[in-house]
C-alpha positions in Angstrom: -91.7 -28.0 78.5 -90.4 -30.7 80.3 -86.9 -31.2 81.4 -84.7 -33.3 83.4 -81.2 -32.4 84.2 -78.0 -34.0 84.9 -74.9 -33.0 86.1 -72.5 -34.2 89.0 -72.1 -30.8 90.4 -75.2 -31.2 92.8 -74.6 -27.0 92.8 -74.6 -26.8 89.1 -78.0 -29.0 88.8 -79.3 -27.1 91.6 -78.9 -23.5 90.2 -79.8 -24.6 86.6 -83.2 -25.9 87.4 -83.7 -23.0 90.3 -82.9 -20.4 87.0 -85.1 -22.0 84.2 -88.2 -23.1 86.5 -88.3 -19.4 87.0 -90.1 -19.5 83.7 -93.8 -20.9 83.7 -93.5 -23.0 80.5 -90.8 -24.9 82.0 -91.0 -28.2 84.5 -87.7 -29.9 85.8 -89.2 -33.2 86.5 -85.9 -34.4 88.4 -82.2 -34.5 88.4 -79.5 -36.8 88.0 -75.9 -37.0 88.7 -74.4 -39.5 86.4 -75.5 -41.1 82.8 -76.9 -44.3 84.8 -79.3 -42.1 86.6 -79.8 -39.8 83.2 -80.9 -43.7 81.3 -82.7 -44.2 84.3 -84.7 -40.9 84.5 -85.2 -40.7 81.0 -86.8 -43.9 81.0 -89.1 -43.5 83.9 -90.0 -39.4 82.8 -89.6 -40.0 78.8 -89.0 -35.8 79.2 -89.4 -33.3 76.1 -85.3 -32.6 77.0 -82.7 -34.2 78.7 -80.0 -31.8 79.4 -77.1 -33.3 80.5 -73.2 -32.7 81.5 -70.6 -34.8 79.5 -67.7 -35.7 81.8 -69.6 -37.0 85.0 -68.3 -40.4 87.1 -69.5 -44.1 86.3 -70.8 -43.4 82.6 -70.0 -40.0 80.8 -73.2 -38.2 79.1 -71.9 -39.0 75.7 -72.3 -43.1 76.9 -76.1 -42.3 78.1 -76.8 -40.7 75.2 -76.0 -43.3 73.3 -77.7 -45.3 75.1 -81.0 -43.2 75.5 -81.2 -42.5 71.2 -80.9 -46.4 71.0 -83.8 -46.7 73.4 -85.8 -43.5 72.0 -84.1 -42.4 68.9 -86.6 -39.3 68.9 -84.8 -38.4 72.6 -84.0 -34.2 72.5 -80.5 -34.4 74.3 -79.0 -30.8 74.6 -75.4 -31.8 76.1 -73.7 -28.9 78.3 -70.3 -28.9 79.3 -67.1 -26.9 80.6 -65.4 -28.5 78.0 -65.2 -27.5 73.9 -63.0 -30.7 73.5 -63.0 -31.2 69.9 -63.4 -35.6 70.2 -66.6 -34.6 72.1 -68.1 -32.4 69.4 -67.6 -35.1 66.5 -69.1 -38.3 69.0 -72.2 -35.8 69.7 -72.9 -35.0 66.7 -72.4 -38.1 65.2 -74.6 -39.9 68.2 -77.5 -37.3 67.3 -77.7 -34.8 70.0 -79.8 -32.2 69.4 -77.3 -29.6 71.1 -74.2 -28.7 72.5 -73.3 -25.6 74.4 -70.7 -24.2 76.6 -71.9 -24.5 80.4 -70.0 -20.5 80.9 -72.7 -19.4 77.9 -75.9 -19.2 80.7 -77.6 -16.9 78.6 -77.8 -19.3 75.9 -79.5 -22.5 77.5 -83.3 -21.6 78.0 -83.2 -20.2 74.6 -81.3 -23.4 73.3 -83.8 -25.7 75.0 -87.0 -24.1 73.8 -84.9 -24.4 70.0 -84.4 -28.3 70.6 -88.3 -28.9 72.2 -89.2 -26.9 69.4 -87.5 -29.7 67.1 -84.2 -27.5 65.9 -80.6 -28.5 66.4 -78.4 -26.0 68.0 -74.6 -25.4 69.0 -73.0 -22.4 70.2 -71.4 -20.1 68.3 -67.4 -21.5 69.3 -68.7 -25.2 68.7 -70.2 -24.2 64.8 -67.4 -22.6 64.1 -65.3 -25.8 64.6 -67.4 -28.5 62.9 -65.7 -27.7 59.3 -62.4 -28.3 60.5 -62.7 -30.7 62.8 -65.0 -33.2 59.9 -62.2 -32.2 57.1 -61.3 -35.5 55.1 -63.8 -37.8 56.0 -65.4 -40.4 53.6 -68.1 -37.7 51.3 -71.8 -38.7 52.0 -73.7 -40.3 49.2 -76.9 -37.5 48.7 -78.0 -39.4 45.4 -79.7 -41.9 47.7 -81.7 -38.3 49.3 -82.2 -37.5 45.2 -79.9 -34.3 46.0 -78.4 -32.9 42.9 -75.5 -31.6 42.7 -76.5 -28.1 42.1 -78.7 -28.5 45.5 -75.4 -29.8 47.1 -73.7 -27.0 46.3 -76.1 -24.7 47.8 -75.9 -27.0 50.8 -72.6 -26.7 51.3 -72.6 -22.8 50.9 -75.5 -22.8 53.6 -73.4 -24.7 56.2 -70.7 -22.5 55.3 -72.8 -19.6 56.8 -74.1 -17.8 53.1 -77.1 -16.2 53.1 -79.4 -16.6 50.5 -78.0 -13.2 49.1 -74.8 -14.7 48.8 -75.3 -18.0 47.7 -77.3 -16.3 44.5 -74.1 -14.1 43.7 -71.9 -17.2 44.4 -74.0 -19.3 41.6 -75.5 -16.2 39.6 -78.7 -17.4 40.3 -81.7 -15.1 41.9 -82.5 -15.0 45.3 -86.1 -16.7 44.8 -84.4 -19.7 42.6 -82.4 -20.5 45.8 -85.5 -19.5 48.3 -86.8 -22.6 45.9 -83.8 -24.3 45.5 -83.6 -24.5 50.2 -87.7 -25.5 49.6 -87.0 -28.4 47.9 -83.2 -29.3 49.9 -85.9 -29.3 53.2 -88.5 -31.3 51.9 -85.8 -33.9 50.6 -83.8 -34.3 53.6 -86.9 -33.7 55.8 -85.2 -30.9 57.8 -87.6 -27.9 58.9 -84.2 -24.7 58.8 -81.3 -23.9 57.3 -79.2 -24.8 60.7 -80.8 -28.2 60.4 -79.2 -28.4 57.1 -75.6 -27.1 58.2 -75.7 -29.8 61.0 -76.8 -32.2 58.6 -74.4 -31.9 56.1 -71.9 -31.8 58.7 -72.8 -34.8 60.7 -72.8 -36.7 57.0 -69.9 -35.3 55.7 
């Protein structure tokens, strides 16, 4: 796997790709300290992540990613920051990051980079936890033009409400293999490969 960091903490960048190139299947190609040099890296490296700070001086990582997903929209950007500022965690969702994590929750970025090489969408724990409130109100998603029913919407929307399968059967007296078929067919439709893909998606489009 091959990664590029950025961050304008020289320290920070420093002991991030010290700690993940202890493992083998990991290569940081380069580093960068702002989002010019992250558009300018990514560019030159096309990397299998970019994992990048948000606030940073002369263009923020939420401007390069922008940026990047218009030049590559396939880009795996796994944003990591100090800050759970709730504005941040709408725009990166919205702009199609594939992650956004805590920089304090260490433990959490090799796994969360191997999750978004891998082609899965993760956020930590605190940042989930927010996305409901923080999305409340906003114009409803038109899922006809996905051929979503509403009885696969409503198991969508107990999925990215953290049901299992278990509970979403109760909740809708179904069985647990009708909605095992049910999260078949909401995949194959919305061409999403796990259920956190669809909790992400249906928040990002809600």
């Amino acid at each position: 796997m091959k990664i590029i960091i950025v961050d304008d903490d020289c320290l920070v960048a420093g002991a991030l790709k010290t700690i993940l190139e202890v493992n083998e299947d990991v290569k940081v190609l380069d580093t960068g300290s702002d989002g010019k040099q992250a558009c300018q890296l990514y560019k030159k490296y096309k990397p299998d992540v970019l994992l990048m700070d948000i606030r940073m001086k002369e263009m923020d990582g939420l401007e390069a990613s922008e940026r990047i997903l218009k030049m590559d929209p396939k880009a795996n950007i796994l944003l990591l920051t100090t800050f759970s500022d709730d504005e941040y965690i709408v725009k990166a969702l919205r702009l199609g990051a594939k992650g956004y994590l805590l920089k304090q929750d260490y433990g959490s970025i090799l796994p969360a980079l191997r999750a978004v090489y891998s082609g899965q969408t993760v956020f930590g724990t605190e940042i989930v936890s927010k996305i409901p409130d923080l999305l409340q109100g906003e114009k409803r998603f038109d899922y006809s033009s996905y051929d979503i029913n509403e009885r696969e919407l409503e198991i969508i929307e107990l999925i990215s409400n953290g049901y299992s399968n278990k509970e979403i059967a109760a909740e809708l007296f179904l069985s647990e293999g009708t909605v095992r078929n049910y999260l078949s067919t909401i995949l194959e439709k919305l061409q999403l490969r796990d259920r956190t893909q669809v909790a992400v998606f249906y928040y990002q489009h809600k």
